[in-house]
N, C-alpha and C positions, 0 to 999 in steps of 0.2 A: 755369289750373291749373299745379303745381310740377311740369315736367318728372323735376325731381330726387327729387323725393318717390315721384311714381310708377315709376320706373325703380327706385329701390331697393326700392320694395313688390314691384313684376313678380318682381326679384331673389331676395326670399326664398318667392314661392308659386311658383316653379319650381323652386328650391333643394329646398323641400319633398315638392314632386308628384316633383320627381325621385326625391328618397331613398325616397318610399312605394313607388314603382315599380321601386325597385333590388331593395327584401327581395325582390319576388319572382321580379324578375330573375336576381339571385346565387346562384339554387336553378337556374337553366337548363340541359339537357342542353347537348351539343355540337351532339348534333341541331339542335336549338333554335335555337342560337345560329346555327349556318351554314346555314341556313334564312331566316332572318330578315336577315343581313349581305348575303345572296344577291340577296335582295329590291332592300335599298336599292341595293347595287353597281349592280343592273340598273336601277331606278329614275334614278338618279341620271345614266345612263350616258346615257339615253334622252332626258335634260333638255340634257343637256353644252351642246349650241348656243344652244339659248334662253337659259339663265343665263350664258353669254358674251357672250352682247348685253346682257343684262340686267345684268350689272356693268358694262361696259364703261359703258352709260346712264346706270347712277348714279353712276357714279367718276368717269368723263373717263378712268380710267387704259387704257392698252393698246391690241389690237388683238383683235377680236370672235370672229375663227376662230379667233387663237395660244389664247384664252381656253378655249374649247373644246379645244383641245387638252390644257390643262389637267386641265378638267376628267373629258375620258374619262381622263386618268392619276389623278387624284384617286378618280376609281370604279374604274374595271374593273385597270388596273395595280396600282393596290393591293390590292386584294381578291384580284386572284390572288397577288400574292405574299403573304398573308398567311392565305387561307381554307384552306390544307392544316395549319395550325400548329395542335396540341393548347391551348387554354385553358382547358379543364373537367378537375377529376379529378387523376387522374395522367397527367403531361405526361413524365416519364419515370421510368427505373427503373436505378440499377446495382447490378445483381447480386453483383459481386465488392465495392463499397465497402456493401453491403446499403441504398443509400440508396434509397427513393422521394420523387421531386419533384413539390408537389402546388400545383397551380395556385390563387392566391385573390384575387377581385376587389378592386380597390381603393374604389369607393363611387360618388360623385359627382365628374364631372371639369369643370371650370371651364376651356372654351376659348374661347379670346383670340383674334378675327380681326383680320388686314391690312385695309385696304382695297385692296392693290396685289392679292394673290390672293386674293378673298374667297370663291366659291363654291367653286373645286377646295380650297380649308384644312376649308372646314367639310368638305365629302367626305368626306377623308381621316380627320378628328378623329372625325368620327361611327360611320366603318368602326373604328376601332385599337380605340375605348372600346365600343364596344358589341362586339364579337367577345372581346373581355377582360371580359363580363358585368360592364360597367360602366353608368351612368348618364350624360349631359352635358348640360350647360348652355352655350349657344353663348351668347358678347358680341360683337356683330360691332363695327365701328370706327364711329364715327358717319356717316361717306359710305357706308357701305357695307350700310345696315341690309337696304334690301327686297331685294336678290337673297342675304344670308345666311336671312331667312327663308321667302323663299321655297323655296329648298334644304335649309333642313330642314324647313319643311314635308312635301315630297316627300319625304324619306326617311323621315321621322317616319311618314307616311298607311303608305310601302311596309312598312315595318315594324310596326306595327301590324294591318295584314291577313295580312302571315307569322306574328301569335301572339304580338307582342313587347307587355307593358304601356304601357298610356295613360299620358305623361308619362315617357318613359323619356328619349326626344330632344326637348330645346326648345331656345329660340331667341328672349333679348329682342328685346323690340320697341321698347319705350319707353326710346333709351337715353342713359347721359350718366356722365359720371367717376365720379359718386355708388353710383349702380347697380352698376356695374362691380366698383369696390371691395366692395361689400357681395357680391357674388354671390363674389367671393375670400375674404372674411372671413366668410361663413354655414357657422355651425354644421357644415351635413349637406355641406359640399364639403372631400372629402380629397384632391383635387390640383387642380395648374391646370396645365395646357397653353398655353404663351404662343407665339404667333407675332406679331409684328409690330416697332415700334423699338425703340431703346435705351430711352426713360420708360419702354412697355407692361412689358417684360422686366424691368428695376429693379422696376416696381411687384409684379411680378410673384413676386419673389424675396423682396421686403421683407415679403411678411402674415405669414410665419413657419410656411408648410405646404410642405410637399413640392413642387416645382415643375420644370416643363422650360422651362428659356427660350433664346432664343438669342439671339447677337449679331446687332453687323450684320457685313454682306460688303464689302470692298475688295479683290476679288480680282483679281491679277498673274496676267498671262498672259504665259508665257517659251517665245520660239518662239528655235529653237536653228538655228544652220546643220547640222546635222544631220535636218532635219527635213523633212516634206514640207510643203512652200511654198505647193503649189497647194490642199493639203487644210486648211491651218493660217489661211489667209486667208480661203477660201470659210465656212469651221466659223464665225471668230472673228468676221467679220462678222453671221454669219446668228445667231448667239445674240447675240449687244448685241443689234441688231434684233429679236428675239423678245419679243412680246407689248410691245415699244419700251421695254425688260429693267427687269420690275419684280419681276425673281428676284433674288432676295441673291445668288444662286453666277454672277450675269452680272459678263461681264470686264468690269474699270477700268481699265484700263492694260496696253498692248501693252509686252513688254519685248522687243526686237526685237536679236538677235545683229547687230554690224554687219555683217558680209561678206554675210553675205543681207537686211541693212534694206531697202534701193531696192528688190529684184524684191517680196519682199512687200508692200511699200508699192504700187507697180503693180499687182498681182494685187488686193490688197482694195478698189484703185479701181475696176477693173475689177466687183467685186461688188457695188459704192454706197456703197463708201464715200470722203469726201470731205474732204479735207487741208487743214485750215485754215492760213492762212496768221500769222504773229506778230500782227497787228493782232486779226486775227479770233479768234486763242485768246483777247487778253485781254479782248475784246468778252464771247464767254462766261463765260471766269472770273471777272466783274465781273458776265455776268446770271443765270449758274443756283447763283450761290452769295452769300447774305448775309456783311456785313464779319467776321459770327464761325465763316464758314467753316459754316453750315449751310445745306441745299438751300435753294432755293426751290420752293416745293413748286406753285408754281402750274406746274414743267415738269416735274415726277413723271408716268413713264408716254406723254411725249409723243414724238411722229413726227419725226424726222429734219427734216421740213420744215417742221414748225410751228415748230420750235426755231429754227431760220433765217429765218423770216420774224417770229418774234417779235423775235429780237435785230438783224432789221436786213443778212442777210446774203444775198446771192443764189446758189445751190447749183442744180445738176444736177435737173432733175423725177425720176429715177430714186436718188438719195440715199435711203441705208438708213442712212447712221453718220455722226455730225460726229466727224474725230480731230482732238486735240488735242497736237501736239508741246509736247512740254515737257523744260526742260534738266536737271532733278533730281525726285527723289521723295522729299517731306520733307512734315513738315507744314503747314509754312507755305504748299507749291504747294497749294491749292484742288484742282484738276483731279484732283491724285492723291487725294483722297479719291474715297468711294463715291458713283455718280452714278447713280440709280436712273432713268436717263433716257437718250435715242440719242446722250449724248455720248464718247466713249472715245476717253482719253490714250494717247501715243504717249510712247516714253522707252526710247532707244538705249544697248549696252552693248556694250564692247571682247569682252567672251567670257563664257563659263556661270559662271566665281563671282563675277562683275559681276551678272550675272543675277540669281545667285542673293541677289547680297546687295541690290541693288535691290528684288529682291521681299518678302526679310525688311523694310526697312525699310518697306514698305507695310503691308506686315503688322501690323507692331508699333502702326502710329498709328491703325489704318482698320479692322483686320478680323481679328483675332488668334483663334485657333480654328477658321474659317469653313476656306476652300478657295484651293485656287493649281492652277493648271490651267500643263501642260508641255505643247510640241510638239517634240519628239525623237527620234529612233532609237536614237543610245547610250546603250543600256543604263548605261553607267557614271554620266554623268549625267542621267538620270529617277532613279535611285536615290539618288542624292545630294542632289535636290532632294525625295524622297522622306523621308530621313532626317532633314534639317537643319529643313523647314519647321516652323516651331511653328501648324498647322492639321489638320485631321481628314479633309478629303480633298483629295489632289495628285489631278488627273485627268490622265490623258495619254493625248493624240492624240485628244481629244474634246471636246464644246463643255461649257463652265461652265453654263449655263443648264441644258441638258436631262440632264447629264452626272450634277451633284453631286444632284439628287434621285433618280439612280435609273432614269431614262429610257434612259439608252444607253451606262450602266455597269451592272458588277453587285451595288452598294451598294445598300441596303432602299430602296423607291419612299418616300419622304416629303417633305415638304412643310412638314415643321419638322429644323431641321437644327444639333444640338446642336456647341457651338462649346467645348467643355470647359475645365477649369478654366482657362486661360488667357486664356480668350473670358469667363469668368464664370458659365458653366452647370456645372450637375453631368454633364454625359454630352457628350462628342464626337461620339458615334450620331446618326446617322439614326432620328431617333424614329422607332418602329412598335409593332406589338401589344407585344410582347417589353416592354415599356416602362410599360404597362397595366397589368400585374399583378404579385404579388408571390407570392415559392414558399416553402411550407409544404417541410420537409424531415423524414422520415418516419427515423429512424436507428437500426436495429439493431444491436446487441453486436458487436465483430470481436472481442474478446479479452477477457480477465476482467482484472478491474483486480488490481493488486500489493496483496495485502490484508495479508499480513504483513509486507510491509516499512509499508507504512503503519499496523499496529497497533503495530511496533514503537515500545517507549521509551517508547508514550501512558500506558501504565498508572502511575497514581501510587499509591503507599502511604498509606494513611488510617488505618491503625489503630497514631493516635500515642498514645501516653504521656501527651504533652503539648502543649499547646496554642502552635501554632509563632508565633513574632513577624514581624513583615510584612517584615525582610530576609531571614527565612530562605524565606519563600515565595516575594520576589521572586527569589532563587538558586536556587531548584529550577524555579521556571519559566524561567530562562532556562539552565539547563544544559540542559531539555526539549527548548527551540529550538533550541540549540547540536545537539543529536542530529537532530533531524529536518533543520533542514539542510545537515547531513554528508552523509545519507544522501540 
């Protein structure tokens, strides 16, 4: 049988069942709706462990509890920050501008999963669009099919026993590029929601519909001799190492102030992480990166130690990070691109606008939009690097991993993380509900319009004589113009 065939058929009878199940979705109280969002939150919350084994299984990516971790942020952190928020009706009201702001569903949404976070993405995609009395249609990535449908199965069941209509949440099954594309370009889907690489995100932009896509992440992390040492080292290790960092907002490159580079370098040994020596950097940079500077993706998501014993190198039983010293950050250095995996670049600077400009040029070739994460106390510079980065979120004094979605700052919990026009997306945001819907604006009268300045001069004379020749009409219309815009 035509895998392709049949993934693009699945495509458009979900596409379909969805939008049937929107009309009467799109009528939902609020009641309704956080009733049912409630459901799956809890639903979903109560799976978190199981379907972090269960990707972990099918992917090879990560680590099974970090996954879990995920996934209760994927449910229960996003749902509360987002179940107090009006999406039905009137969402607000200003009195003095006489405006009412009236909330209105967008249709069918077309979400794009990772295989790197595939259950906690679907979570989250399923809470934003259905709490925005939307419809969706999950594509999970080809590794990663059984634990996306599995997940929404479970929210789909949870949801449907709170009152929500049959075929509101799906989830191919039979999938492949074919499919994928058609479930973008079908008729009844009026957005797509892309998380995953640079092709998904391009394809994603290119159907010609409304879209959120993001970049990828090459995020610099600049620890400042102002900074704490012992907190900058313990954080920065412990996110690379998290879920063995298959998060866009995880560090690539320590930018390390000299006068404090040695203690920190001690300290993060001290936490597992483990200092390659020049042989051994260019052992890696020759294994987890092909001659065009693209991953190898057979070490996406891998342990600290597998990565060392795949390439040949003998490391500490206790290794949580391979650093990688490097004497610039260009494009040409490998290392300094984004390495979705336990290795992270080291790269020393004289003082903070060294820093600073080190980390712009990361930026600019790797991850432009995404995030730069700061460890400093002067105020003077956190805001400088605040101002200057061309990215949507500086995090400071916190980890990149858990930090830029929302975890342990207080930027919207999401798990697609807009990298804006710079980056190539429309929004810099933190996708969430707010994002889902579109506002109807309700606009009463504040003044009466100028009616006799604007009647003035219009009136022309019709009761000629004679029948006028086409320069004299062209002259009275334009002395007409000439009056109104005088006035």
């Amino acid at each position: 049988m035509d895998n392709d065939l049949i993934s693009i058929q699945e495509a458009r009878d979900l596409s379909d069942r969805a939008y049937q199940a929107w009309l009467t979705w799109s009528k939902a109280t609020q009641e309704d709706v956080d009733r049912v969002c409630q459901a799956m939150a809890d639903a979903a919350y109560e799976a978190a462990e199981r379907l972090g084994y269960l990707a972990v299984e099918e992917t090879g990516f990560g680590v099974p509890l970090h996954k879990k971790i995920k996934n209760q942020f994927g449910s229960r952190n996003v749902w509360e920050s987002i179940k107090n928020i009006k999406t039905v009706g009137v969402i607000n009201h200003d009195p003095a501008r006489k405006i009412y702001e009236i909330a209105w569903p967008i249709g069918v949404i077309a979400g794009l999963i990772p295989s790197t976070n595939p259950t906690s993405t679907v979570m989250f995609k399923i809470l934003i669009a259905v709490k925005a009395r939307n419809a969706i249609v999950v594509a999970p990535h080809p590794s990663a099919v059984k634990c996306c449908v599995e997940t929404a199965r479970i929210m789909s069941a949870a949801a449907e026993r709170a009152g929500a209509p049959k075929g509101l949440i799906a989830c191919l099954q039979s999938v492949s590029l074919p499919g994928t594309q058609e479930l973008m370009h079908h008729k009844r889907v009026a957005l797509i929601l892309a998380t995953g690489g640079s092709p998904m995100v391009r394809a994603a932009h290119s159907v010609g519909k409304p879209a959120y896509g993001v970049g990828p992440g090459n995020v610099p992390v600049y620890v400042d001799r102002s900074a704490d040492i012992e907190k900058a080292a313990r954080y920065i290790v412990a996110s690379k190492a998290f879920d063995n960092s298959t998060i866009c907002a995880t560090e690539q490159c320590v930018v390390a102030d000299r006068p404090i580079a040695n203690r920190l370098k001690e300290l993060m040994i001290r936490e597992g992480a483990y200092f390659c020596d020049e042989k051994q950097t260019d052992l890696l940079r020759k294994s987890i990166f092909n001659s065009d500077a693209s991953f190898n993706t057979a070490l996406v998501g891998k342990s600290a130690l597998y990565i060392a014993s795949f390439v040949g190198i003998s490391v500490p039983a206790n290794t949580k990070v391979l650093v990688t010293p490097i004497a610039h950050v260009d494009k040409e250095e490998f290392l300094a691109h984004e390495k979705l995996t336990t290795v992270l670049a080291w790269h020393e600077v004289a003082d903070w606008e060294e820093g600073c400009e080190a980390s712009i040029t990361m930026i600019q070739f790797g991850g432009r939009g995404h995030s730069q994460i700061i460890y400093a106390q002067d105020e003077k510079i956190i805001m400088a690097f605040g101002l200057e980065k061309p990215v949507f979120r500086i995090l400071v004094n916190t980890m990149g991993t858990l930090g830029a979605i929302g975890y342990t700052t207080g930027v919207m919990p999401s798990l697609t993380l807009g990298s804006g026009g710079v980056g190539g997306a429309i929004t810099g945001d933190n996708i969430t509900v707010h994002h889902m819907y579109n506002i109807k604006r309700l606009a009463y009268e504040l003044q009466a319009p100028p009616l006799a300045e604007m009647n003035s001069g219009l009136a022309v004379n019709t009761n000629f004589t004679k029948e006028l020749d086409p320069s004299e009409i062209e002259r009275i219309v334009r002395d007409i113009v000439k009056e109104i815009l005088t006035k």
